[in-house]
N, C-alpha and C positions, 0 to 999 in steps of 0.2 A: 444462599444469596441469589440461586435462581430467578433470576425476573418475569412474570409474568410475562406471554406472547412469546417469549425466546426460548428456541429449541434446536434440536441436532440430534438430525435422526442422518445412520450409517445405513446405507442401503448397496454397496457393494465393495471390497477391498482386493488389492492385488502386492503382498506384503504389506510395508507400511502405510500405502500410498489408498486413500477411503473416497467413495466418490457420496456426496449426501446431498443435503438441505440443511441451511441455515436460517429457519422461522424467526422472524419480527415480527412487528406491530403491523409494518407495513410493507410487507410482502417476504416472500421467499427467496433466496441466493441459492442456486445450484452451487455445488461447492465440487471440486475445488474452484475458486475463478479470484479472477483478477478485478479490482478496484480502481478503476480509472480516478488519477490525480486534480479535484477540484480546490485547488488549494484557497483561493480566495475567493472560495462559492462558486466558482467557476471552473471548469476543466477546459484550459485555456483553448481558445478561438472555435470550441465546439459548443453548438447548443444542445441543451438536456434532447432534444424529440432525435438528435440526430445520434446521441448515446442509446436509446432505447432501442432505435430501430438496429444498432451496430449491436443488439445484446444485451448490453450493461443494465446491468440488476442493483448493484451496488455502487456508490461511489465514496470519496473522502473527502473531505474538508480541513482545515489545518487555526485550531486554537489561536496561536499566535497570530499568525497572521491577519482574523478576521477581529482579534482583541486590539490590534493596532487601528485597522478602518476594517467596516465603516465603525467599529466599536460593537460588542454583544448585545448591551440593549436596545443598538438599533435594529438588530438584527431580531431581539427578540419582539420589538414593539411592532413591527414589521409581520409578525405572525411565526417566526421560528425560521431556521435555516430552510427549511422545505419551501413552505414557500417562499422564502424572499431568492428561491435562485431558480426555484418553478421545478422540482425536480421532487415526482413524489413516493420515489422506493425511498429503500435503507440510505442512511447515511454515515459514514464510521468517521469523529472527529480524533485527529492526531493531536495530544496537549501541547504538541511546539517545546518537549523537550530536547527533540534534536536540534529545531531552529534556535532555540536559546545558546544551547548547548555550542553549536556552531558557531555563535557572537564573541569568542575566545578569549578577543582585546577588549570586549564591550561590555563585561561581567563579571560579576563575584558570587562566589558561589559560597553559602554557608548552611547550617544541617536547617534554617529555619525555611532556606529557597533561594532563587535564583535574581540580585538585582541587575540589568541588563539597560543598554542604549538602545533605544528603537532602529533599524536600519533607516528608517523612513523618514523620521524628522529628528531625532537625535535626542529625543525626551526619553527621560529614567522612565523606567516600569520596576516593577518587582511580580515575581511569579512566586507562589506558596501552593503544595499541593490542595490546601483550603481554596487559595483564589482560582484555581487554575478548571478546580470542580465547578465552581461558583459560573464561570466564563462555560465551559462545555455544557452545562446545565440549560442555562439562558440562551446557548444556540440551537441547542435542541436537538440536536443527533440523537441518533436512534441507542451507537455505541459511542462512547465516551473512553478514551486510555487515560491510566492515570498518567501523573508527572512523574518521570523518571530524568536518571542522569543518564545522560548519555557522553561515552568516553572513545577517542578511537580506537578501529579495530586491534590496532597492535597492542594496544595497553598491558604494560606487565601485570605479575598479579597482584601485586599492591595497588596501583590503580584501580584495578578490576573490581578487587572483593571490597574497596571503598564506595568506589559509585555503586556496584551490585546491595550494599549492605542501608547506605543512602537510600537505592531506590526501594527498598525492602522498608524499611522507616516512613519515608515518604505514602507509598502504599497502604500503608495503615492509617495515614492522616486522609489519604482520598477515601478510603472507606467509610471514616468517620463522617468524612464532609457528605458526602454521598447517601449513606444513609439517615442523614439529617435533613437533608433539602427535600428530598422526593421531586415528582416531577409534576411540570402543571400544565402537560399536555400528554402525551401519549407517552407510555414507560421507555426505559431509556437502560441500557444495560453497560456493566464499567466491568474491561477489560484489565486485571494486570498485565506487568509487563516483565518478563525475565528478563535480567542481565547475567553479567560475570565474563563478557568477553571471549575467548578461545578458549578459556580455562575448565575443563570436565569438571573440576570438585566444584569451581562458584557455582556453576550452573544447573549442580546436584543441590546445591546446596538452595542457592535461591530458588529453585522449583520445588523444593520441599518446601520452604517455609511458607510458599505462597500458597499452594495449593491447601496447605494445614491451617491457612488463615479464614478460608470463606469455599463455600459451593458457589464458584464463578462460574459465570456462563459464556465464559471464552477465553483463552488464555494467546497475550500478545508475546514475540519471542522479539525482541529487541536488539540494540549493538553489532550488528550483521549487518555486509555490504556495508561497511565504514575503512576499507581501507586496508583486511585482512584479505589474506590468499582466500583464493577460490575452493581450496581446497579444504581450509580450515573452515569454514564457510558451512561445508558441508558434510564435514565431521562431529562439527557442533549440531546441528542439525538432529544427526541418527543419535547425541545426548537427549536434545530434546522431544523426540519422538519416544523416547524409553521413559521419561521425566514426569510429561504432565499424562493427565488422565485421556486415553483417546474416546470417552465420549462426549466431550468437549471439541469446539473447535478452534484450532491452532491458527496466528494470525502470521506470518511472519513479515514484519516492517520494511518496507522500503525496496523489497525486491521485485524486478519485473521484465530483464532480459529474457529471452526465450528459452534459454538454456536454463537460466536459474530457475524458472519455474516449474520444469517440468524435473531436476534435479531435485526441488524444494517438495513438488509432490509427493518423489518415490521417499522420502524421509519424513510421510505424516501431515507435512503443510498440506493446510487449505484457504486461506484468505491471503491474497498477498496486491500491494501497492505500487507505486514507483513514476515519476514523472518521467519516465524517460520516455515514451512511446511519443507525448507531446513536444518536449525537448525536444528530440532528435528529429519530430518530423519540422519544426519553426527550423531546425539548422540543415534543412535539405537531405534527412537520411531517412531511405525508408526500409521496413523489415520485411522479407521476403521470405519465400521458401527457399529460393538459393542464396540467402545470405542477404546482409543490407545492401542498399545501396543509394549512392550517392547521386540524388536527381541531378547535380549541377554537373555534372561529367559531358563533355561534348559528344564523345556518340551517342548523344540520345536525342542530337537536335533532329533526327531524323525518324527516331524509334516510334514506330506507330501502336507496340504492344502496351499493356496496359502495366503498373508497378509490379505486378503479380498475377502471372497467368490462371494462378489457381485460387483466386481470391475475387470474393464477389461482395466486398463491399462496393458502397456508391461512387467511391473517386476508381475505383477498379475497372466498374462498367461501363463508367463513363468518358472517362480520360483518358488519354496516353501518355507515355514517358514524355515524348517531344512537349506535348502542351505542357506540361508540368513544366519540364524543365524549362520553355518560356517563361513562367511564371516565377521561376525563382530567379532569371537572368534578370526579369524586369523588373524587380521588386516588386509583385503585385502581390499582395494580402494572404488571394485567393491560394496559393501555391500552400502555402502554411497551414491552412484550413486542411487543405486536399490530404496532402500528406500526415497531419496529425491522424487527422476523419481515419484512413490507412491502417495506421498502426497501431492504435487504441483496437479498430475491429480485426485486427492480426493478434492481437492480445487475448482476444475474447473468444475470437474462431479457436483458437489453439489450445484453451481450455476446453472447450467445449469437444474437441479432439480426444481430451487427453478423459474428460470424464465419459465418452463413448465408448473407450479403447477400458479404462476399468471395470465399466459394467460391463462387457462382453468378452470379459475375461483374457484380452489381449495385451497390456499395459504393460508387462515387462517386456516381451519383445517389443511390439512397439515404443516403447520409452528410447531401447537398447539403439533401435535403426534408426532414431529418430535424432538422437543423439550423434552418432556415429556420424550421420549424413552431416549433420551440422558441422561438426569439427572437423571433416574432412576438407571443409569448405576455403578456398582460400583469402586470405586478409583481402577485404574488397581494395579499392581504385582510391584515393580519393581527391 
């Protein structure tokens, strides 16, 4: 099930952790790297030329949400997600099984699919891994995930090997639907998605089956960062680096702290997500080399350094702590911008660190000091 244009070539390793390329239609991802969060065609309060120039290769878009507004066949009648958000690398859509999944009080769930209340205006939907293909189709993303369950992290294993065994079911109904539709613009490649929770046997288990179902050309690791220890997190992890095939590339969903990522690396991950860089910069927190921190803090109404001395994005070069933090005392717009603008290219720089440090054969000490210096750190101000 190779798709045309889509490829993954390994070009240097330091144990698990592979630094490559991940070939589309329309263009190339240095890998490992991070996916800045467009969830509603947009990566909020930043525009696409300000993404390019910070890096970003890839970004994400979210099913749900764009099936709610403006609706997919606006989006498709429109010319495709590409252009209707003017953004023209990869794009990798999420099927909104975690946002459904999330709707707790607003949904039933049976082996047929998902029926749910909109958050938005409060009208029923139904999601089926048929509809769900049908919607990611028509938006046109480059990569497409299927519909899976998604359950919290803690879930025992009754839970686990339930929705693990669902989304293994489901999975086969998105191949079906997938390989019936084709595409009617530029080819489009559909990621499984492992579940099974913390659980070593589900996630032997579901990574067999999936991998014995189709030659995929990328494999999503799901259920992770919902809620489980950090540690389990990362046990499950070196399962799935032993699991799937590594000349494929490994997605891992929803992670995107500084620490997770470079942890996510040394265990095989190379695509990884996370709205937090944007979040956190709209809530006045920015990511630093010595830790976040917190613009709104009064000693800064005087601070003339920049969020990060050793960082040379745009809000870097050009702003100080003090203006910022005017900006967020006064409610002005611009402060949200600044600070997102920030920590999406702190996201970006620090892969780009991290696949430097691989291919020159440094990555595990540097991983080790890099780490160390982090946790050494203490809990910022807030």
């Amino acid at each position: 099930m190779t798709d045309p244009g889509f490829g993954f070539t390994i070009h240097a390793t330091a144990g698990a952790a592979r630094a490559g390329v991940f070939t589309t239609p329309r263009g190339a991802v240095d890998t490992p790297a991070f996916m800045a969060v467009g969830t509603q065609a947009t990566v909020k309060t930043l525009d696409p030329r300000e993404l390019r120039e910070a890096g970003a290769q890839m970004i994400l878009a979210n099913a749900y949400h764009l099936h709610l507004r403006p609706g997919e066949e606006v989006v498709r009648a429109l010319g495709g997600l590409h252009r209707f958000m003017a953004w023209d690398g990869p794009i990798l859509t999420d099927s909104g099984g975690f946002q459904v999944f999330s709707l707790a009080t607003l949904r039933t769930v049976s082996e047929e699919g998902v029926e749910f209340q909109s958050h938005v205006d409060g009208s029923r939907h139904r999601f089926t891994p048929e509809s769900v293909i049908a919607i990611e189709r028509a938006l046109g993303a480059d990569v497409i995930m299927q519909f899976d369950h998604v359950i919290p992290g803690q879930s025992d294993v009754a839970a686990a090997r339930d929705a693990s065994e669902r989304s293994l079911r489901w999975l086969e109904r998105c191949k079906t639907a997938f390989d019936l539709t084709g595409e009617s613009g530029a080819p489009q490649a559909l990621f499984p998605i492992v579940q099974g929770g913390v659980h070593e046997v589900l996630r032997h288990e579901a990574a067999s089956a999936i991998v014995g179902m189709s030659d995929w050309p990328g494999f999503g690791v799901g259920g992770l960062s919902v809620g489980e220890p950090k540690v389990e997190m990362y046990a499950t992890l070196e399962v799935m680096d032993a699991a799937l095939p590594r000349e494929r590339p490994r997605y891992l969903m929803g992670v995107g702290f500084p620490d997770d990522l470079i942890e996510g690396v040394r265990r095989g991950m190379d695509l990884f997500d996370c709205v937090a860089p944007t979040r956190m910069g709209r809530n006045g927190t920015a990511f630093t080399s010595e830790g976040r921190l917190n613009v709104r803090r009064a000693e800064l109404r005087r601070d003339p350094r920049p969020l990060d001395e050793r960082c040379d994005c745009a809000t870097c070069r050009r702003f100080s702590r003090a203006y910022i933090r005017h900006l967020f005392v006064a409610d002005e717009t611009l402060g949200l911008r600044l600070v997102s603008l920030h920590n999406v290219h702190f996201l970006l720089a620090l892969m780009r660190a991290v696949r430097e440090a691989i291919a020159t054969g440094q990555f595990d000490a540097w991983s080790r000091d890099w780490l160390a210096r982090h946790h050494s750190r203490p809990v910022p101000a807030t």
